[in-house]
C-alpha positions in Angstrom: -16.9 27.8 6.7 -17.8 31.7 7.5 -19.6 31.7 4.2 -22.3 29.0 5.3 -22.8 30.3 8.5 -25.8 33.0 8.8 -28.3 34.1 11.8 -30.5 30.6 10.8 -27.6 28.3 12.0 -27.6 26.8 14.4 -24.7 25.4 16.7 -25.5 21.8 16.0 -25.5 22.4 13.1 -22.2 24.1 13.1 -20.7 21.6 15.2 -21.5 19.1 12.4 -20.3 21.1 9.8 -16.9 21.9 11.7 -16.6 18.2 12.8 -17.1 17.4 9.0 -14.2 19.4 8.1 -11.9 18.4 10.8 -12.4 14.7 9.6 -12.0 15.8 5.7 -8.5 17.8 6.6 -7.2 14.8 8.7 -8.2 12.2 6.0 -6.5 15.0 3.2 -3.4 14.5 5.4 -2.9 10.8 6.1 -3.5 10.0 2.3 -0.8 12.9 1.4 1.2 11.1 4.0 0.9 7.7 2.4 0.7 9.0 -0.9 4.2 10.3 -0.2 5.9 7.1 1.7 4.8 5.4 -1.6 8.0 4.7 -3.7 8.5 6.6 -6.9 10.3 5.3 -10.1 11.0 6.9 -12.7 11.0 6.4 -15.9 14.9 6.5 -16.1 14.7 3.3 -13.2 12.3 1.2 -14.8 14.7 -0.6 -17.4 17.1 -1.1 -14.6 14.4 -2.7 -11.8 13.2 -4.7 -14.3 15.4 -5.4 -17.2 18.9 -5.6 -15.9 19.8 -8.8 -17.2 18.7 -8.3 -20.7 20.7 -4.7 -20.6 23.3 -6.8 -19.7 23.4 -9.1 -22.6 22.3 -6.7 -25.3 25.4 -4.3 -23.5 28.0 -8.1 -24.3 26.9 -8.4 -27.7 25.9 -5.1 -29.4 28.3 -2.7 -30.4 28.2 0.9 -29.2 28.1 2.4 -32.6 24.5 -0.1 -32.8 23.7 1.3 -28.9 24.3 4.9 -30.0 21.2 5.0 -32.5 
């Protein structure tokens, strides 16, 4: 901010610009808010949320020695 402010600005002008910023930092912090109330799944999770069944089965009627590899 102190780098585009020089002895031509004026204070609308500088109202604006601070005005501008105050509405960039508050948008910057409700999208990192709802950015961060987003569930995350990992990897790890996925095969579980949507494969559980089929784990299931291949767990019946697979050996471990054919799970291992």
């Amino acid at each position: 901010m102190h780098d585009k402010v020089d002895h031509s600005t004026s204070l609308c002008n500088l109202l604006i610009s601070i005005n501008n910023r105050i509405k960039n930092d508050e948008h910057l912090e409700k999208f990192e808010v709802e950015q961060n109330a987003l569930p995350m799944i990992g990897l790890l999770m996925l095969n579980i949320r949507f494969f559980s069944c089929v784990d299931a089965i291949i767990k019946e009627f697979l050996t471990p020695i054919m799970l291992g590899k």
